[in-house]
C-alpha positions as CSV (number, residue, x, y, z in Angstrom):
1,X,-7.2,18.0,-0.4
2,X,-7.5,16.1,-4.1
3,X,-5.5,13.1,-2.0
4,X,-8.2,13.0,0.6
5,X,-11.1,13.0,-2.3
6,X,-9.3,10.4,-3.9
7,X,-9.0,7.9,-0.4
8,X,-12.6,8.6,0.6
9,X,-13.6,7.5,-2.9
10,X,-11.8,5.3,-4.5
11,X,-13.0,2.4,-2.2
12,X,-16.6,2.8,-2.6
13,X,-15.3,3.3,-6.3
14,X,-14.1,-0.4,-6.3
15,X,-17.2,-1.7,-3.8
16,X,-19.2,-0.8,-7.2
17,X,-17.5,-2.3,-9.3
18,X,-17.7,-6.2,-7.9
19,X,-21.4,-5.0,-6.8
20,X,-22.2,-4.6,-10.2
21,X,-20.6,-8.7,-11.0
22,X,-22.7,-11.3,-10.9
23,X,-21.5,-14.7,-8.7
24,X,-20.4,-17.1,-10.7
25,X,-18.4,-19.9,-10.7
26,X,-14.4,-20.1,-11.8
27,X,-11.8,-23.2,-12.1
28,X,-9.0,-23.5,-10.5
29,X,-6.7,-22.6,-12.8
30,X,-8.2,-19.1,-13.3
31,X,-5.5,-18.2,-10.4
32,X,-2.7,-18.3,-13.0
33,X,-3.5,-14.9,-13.9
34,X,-5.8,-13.3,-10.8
35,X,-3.3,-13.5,-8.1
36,X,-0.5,-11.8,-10.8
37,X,-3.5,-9.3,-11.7
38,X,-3.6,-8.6,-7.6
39,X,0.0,-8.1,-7.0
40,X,0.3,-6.1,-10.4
41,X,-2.8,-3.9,-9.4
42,X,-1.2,-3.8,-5.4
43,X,1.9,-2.5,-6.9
44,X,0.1,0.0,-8.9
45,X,-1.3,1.5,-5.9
46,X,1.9,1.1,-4.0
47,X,3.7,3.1,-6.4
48,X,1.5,6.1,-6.3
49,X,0.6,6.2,-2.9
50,X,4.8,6.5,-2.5
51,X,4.9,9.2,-4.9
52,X,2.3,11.3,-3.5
53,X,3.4,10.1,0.2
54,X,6.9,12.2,-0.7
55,X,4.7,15.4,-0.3
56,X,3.0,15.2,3.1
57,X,4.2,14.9,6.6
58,X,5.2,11.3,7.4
59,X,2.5,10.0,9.6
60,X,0.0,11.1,7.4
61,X,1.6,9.7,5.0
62,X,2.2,6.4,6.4
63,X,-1.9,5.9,7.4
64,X,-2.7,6.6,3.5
65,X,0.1,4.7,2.2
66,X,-1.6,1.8,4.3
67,X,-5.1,2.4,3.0
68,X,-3.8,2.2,-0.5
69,X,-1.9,-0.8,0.1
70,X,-4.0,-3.1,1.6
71,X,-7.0,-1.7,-1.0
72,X,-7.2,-5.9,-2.3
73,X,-7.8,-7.1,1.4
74,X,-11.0,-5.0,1.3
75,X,-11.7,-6.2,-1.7
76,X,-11.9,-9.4,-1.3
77,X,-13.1,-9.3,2.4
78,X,-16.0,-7.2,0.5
79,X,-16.7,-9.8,-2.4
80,X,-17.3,-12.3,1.2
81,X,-19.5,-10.2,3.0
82,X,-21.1,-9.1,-0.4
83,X,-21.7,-12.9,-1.1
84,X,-22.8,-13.3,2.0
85,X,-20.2,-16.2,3.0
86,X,-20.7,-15.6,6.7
87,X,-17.9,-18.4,7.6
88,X,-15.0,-16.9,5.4
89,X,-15.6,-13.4,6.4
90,X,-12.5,-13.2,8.8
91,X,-10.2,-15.8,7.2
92,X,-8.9,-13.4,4.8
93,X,-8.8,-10.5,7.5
94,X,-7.0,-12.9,10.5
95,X,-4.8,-14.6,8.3
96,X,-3.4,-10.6,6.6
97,X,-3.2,-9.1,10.1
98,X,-1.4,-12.8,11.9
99,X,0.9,-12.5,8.6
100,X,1.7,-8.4,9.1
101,X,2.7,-8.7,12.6
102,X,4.1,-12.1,12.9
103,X,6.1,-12.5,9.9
104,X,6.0,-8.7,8.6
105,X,7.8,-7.1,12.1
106,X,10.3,-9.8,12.1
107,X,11.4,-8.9,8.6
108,X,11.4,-5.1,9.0
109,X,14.0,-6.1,11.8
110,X,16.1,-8.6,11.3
111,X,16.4,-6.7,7.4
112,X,17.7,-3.7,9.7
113,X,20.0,-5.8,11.7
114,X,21.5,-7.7,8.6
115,X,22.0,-4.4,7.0
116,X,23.2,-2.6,10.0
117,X,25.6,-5.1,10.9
118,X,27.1,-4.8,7.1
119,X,27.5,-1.3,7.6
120,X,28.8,-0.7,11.0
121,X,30.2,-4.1,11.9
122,X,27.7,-4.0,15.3
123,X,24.4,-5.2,15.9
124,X,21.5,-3.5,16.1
125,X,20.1,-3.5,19.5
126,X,16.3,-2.7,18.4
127,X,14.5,-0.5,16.7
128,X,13.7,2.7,18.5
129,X,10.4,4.6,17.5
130,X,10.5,8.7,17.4
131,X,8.6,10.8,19.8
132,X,5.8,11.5,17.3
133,X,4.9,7.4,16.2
134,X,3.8,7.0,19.8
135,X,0.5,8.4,17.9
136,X,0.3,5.2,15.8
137,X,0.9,3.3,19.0
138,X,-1.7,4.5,21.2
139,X,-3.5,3.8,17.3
140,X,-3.6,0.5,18.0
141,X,-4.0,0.0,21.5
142,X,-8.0,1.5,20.6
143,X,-9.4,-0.8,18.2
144,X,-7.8,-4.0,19.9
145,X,-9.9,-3.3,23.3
146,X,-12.6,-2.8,21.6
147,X,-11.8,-5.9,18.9
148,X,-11.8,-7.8,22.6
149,X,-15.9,-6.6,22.8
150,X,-16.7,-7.7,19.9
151,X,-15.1,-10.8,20.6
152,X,-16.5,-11.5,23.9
153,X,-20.5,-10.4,22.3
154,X,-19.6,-12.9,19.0
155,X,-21.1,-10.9,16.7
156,X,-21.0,-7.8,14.3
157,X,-23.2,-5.1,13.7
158,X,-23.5,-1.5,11.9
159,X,-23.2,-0.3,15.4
160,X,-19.8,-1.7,15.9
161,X,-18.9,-0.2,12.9
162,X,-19.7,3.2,13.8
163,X,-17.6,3.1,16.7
164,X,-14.1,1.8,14.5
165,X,-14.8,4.0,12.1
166,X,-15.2,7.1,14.7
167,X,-11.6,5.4,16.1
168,X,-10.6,5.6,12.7
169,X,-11.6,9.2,12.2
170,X,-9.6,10.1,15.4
171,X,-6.5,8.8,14.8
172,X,-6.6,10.0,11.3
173,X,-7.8,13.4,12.6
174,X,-4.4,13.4,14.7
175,X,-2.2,12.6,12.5
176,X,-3.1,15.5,10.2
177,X,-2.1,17.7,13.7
178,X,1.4,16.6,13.5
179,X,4.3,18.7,11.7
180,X,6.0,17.4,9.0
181,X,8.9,16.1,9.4
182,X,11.9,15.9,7.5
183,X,11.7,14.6,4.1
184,X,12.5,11.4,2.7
185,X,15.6,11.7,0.1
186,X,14.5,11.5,-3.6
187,X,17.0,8.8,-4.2
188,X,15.9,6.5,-1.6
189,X,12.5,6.0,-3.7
190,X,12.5,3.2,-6.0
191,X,12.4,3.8,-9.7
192,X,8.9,4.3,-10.7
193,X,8.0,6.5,-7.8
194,X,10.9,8.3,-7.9
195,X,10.6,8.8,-11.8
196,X,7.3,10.4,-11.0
197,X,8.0,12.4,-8.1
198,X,10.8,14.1,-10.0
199,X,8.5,14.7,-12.7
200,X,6.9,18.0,-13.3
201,X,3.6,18.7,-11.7
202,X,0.8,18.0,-14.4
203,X,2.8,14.5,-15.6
204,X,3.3,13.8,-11.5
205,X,-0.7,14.6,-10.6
206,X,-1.4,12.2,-13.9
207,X,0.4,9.3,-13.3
208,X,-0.5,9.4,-9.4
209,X,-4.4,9.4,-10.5
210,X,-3.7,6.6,-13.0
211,X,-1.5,4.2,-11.2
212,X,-4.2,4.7,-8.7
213,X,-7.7,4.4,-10.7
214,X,-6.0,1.4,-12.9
215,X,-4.9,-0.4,-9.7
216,X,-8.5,0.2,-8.0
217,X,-9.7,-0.3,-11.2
218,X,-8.1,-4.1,-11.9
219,X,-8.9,-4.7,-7.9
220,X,-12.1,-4.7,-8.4
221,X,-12.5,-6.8,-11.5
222,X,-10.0,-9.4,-10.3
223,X,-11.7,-9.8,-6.5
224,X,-14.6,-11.8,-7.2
225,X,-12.9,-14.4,-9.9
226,X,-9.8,-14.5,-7.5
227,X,-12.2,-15.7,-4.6
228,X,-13.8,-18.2,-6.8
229,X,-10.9,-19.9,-8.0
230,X,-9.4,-20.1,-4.2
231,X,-12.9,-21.7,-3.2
232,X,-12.2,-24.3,-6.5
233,X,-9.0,-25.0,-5.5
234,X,-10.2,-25.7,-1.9
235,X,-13.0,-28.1,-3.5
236,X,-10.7,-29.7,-6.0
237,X,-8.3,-31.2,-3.9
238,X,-10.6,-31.3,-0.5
239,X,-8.6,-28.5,1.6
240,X,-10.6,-26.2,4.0
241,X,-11.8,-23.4,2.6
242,X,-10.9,-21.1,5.6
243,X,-7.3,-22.0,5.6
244,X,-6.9,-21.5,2.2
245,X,-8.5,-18.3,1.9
246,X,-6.9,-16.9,5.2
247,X,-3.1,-17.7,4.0
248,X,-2.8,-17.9,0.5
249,X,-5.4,-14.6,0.0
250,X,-3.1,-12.7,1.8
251,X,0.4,-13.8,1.0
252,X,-0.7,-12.7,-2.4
253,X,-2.3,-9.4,-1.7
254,X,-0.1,-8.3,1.0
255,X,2.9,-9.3,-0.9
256,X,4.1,-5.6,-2.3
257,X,3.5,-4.2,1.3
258,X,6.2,-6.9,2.4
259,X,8.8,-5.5,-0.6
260,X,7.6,-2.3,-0.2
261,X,8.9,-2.3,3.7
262,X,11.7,-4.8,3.7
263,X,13.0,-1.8,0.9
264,X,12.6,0.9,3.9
265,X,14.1,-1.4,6.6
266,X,17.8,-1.7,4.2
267,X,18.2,1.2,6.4
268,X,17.9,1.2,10.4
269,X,17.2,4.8,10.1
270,X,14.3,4.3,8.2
271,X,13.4,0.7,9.9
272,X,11.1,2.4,12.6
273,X,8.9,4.0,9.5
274,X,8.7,1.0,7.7
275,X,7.6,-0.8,11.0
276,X,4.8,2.1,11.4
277,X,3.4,1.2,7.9
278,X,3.0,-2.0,9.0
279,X,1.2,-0.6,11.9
280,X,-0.6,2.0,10.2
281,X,-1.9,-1.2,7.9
282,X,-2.4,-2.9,11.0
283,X,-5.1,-0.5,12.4
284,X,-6.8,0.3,9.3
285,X,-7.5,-3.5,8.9
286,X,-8.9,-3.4,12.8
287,X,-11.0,-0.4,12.1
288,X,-12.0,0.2,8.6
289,X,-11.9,-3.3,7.1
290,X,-13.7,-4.9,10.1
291,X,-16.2,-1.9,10.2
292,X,-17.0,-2.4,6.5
293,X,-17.7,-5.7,6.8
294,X,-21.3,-5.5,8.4
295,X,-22.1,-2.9,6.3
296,X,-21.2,-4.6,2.7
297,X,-22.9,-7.9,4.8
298,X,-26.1,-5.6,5.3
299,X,-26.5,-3.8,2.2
300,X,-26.4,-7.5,0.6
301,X,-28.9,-9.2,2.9
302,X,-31.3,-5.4,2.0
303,X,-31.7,-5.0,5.9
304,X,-30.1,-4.6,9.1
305,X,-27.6,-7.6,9.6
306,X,-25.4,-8.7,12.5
307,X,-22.8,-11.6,11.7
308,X,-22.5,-13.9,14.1
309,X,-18.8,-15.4,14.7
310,X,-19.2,-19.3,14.7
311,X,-16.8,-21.1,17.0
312,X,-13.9,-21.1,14.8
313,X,-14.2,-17.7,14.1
314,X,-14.0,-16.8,17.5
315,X,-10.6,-19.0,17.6
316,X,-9.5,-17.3,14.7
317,X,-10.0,-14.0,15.9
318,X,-8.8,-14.8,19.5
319,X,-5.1,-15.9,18.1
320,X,-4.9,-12.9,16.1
321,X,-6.3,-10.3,19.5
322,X,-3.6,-11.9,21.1
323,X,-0.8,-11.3,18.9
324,X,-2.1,-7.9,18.3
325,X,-1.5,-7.5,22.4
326,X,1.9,-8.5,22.2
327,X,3.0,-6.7,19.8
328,X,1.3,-3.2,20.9
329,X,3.2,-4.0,24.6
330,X,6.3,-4.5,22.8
331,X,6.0,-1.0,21.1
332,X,4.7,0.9,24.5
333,X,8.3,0.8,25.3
334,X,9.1,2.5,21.9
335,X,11.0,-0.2,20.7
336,X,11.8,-3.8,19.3
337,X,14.1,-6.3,20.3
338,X,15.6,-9.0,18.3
339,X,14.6,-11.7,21.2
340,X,10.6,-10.0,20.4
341,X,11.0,-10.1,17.1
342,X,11.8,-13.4,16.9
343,X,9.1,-14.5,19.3
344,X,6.5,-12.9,17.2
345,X,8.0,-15.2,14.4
346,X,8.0,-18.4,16.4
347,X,4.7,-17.7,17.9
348,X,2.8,-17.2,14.3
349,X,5.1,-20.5,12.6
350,X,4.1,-23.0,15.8
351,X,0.1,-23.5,14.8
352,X,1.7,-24.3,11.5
353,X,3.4,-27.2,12.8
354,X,0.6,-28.5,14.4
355,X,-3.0,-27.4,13.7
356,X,-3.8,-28.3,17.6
357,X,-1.2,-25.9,18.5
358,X,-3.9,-22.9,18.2
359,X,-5.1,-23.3,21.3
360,X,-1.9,-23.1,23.0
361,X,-0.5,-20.2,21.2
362,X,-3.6,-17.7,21.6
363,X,-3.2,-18.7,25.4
364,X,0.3,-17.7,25.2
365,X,-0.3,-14.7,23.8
366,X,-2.6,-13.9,26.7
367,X,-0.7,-14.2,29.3
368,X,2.3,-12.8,28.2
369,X,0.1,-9.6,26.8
370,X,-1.0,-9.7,30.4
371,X,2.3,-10.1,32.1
372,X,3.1,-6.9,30.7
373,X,-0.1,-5.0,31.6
374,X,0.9,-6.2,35.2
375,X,4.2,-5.1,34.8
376,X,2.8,-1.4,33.4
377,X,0.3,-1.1,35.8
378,X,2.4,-1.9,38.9
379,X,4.9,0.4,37.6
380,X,7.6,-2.2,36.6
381,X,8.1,-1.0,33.5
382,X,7.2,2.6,32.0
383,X,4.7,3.1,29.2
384,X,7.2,5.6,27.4
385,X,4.6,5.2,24.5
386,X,1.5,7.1,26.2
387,X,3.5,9.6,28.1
388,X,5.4,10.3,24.5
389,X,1.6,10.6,23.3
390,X,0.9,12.9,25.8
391,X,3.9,15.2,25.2
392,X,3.2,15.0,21.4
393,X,-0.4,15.9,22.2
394,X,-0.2,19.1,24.4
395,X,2.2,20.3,22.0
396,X,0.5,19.6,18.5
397,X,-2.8,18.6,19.0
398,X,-4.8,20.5,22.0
């Protein structure tokens, strides 16, 4: 229950904290030490929300391990909407959830496969989920349909938000049905977590609450000057704002998530939790970091406001639906290949290549999302995920 207290609060905890900075203006160079501050305050976080993670059932576990992870993409998401910069409010939130899925799922398996192969002297013929992540699965497939309203409407409102964060609830409600399941050996921790979960129960509870109100704590004061020194760099040397803020914001922040799983995939045991973390980060991003924008955007403005998604925007936010789609019809089978895995790569290095490449790709993703809803729906192929859900449901849950 003190675990709950602490997610629920600890990121209205860091809203106040860049509420309470004034705007100003920071050089370029004032990155040399905010993007180390966010990976140091993201490892902080990481760390406890592994140690306290050791202690609760996995799935559970996983969706707060997410939330404290990807704390500094609200952040700085927030310090846009709180600034009311309308046009880079989903740079940073495209650009983390195109880089999860199309660069983080490759790595989770082709780390497996390497390290499988080592071991066994076979390849690894994909990463199977358990019975019980078909929850995180169906998870997904929620917010993205109704991501695809919001997307078709072009705007967002406080009544959108209600809606993901009742998704939200929902799957979080869920997740608290399931049993625990076997625990994780002490061992397999790295050092600091494992150090403190082995640690008796007053130093453990201390060190948890510290890691995690000093990594909130630098979050916050390192959110707004971190923005402004991306926005000088993109004015020094006449780059776009948006594509600097959607890839080089998130590489940063969302690099000790990357470690953090790449460490669970060493073993293909392990590889199908440390692809659900990604997941579990995924929906919390499509729920609670898109819900908290119009609200953060509203309180700001001191009324009722809806953001409207320019063109680009739309684009933006299209490509990144799209390879959401793929990837939630890969896992309604229950598994990964290595020939999707490296497809989801491809897909997310092409527009890279060639900015005029967009276009293509987000149709791409399209029809081969909707190949596979054909293929579902005329019975093709079987949707192992939702009938797992609805096995894992009538026994848990109802």
């Amino acid at each position: 229950m003190g675990l709950l207290a602490t997610k629920s609060a600890f990121p209205i905890f860091s809203l106040f904290l860049f509420f309470a900075v004034p705007i100003h203006q920071t050089g370029a160079s004032t990155i040399l030490w905010t993007a180390p501050a966010i990976v140091i305050s993201a490892m902080m976080i990481a760390w406890a929300a592994e140690s306290a993670q050791f202690f609760m059932a996995q799935g559970f576990a996983l969706a707060i391990l997410a939330w404290m992870q990807t704390l500094p993409e609200f952040a700085v998401e927030a310090v846009f909407a709180w600034h009311q910069q309308a046009p880079l409010l989903l740079a940073n939130l495209t650009g983390a959830l195109r880089l999860l899925t199309g660069l983080g799922w490759p790595v989770i398996y082709f780390t497996a496969a390497f390290f499988h192969r080592r071991r066994t002297g076979k390849p690894l013929d994909c990463i199977c989920l358990e019975e019980q992540q078909s929850v995180e699965v169906v998870g997904l497939l929620l917010p993205l349909m109704y991501i695809a309203v919001i997307t078709a409407k072009g705007s967002l409102t406080i009544y959108d938000a209600v809606v993901l964060i009742l998704i939200y609830s929902a799957y979080l409600y869920t997740l608290t049905r399931l049993p625990p399941e076997d625990a994780e050996s002490i061992q397999e921790l790295a050092v600091i977590p494992r150090t403190i979960v082995k640690s008796r129960r007053p130093v453990r509870i201390a060190a948890i609450s510290l890691l995690f109100l000093a990594g909130g704590a630098a979050v916050g004061f390192v959110a707004d000057p971190f923005v402004g020194s991306l926005l000088a760099i993109s004015a020094a040397f006449g780059m776009p704002s948006f594509l600097l803020v959607q890839w080089v914001a998130p590489i940063v922040s969302e690099f000790p998530e990357l470690a953090s799983t790449v460490y669970f995939a060493r073993s293909a045991d392990r590889a199908s939790m440390a692809l659900m973390n990604m997941v579990s980060s995924n929906i919390n991003q499509w729920t609670l970091l898109v819900a908290m924008l119009p609200i953060v955007y509203s309180i700001s403005a001191g009324k009722l406001s809806a953001i409207v998604l320019d063109p680009e925007q739309r684009l933006q936010l299209l490509m990144t639906l799209g390879q959401a789609l793929v990837g939630a019809m890969y896992l309604i089978k229950m598994q990964i290949k290595w020939w999707e895995a490296a497809m989801l790569f491809v897909l997310f290095f092409v527009p890279f290549v060639h900015a005029t490449a967009a276009g293509v790709v987000t149709v791409t993703y399209f029809v081969w999302a909707g190949v596979e809803m054909i293929r579902l729906a005329s019975g093709s192929r079987e949707p192992a995920a939702l009938l797992a859900f609805v096995r894992t449901w009538k026994a848990h849950i109802r």
